[in-house]
Steps between C-alpha positions, in 0.01 A plus 500: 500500500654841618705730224876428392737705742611764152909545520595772264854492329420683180802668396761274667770256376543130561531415786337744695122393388566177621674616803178753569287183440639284747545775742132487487464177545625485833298426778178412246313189552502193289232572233547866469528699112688762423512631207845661398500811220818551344671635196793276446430235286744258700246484757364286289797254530553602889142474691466098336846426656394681780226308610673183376755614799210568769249238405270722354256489146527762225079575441572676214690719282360780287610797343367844387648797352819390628399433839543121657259383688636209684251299785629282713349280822743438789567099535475305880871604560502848707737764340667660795 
């Protein structure tokens, strides 16, 4: 398994994490983490309805010092 493409947005408001995220997205293959970092806790909220919206899976969520650590795998549907 290769490493999660990393997409910084510490520091930024909703919606630009999720915004950065699915910029990133674009042009991956089906199968392919990323792993978002981001300050605002809406991403949270955002990234799950995200995915919902592009056929992806949220891996997993976790959270230190402030910091979200959001993973997500890109579904069968491209994002272009």
């Amino acid at each position: 398994m290769t490493e999660a493409i990393l997409v910084d947005a510490r520091g930024h408001r909703c919606p630009v994490p999720s915004l950065r995220l699915r910029k990133a997205m674009t042009g991956q293959v089906s199968g392919a983490r990323l792993t978002l970092l981001a300050t605002d806790p809406m991403a949270r909220i955002d990234v799950p309805y995200l995915m919902g919206e592009v056929g992806g899976t949220v891996c997993g969520i976790d959270e230190l010092d402030g910091v979200l650590r959001i993973t997500v795998e890109i579904g069968a549907v491209p994002i272009g």
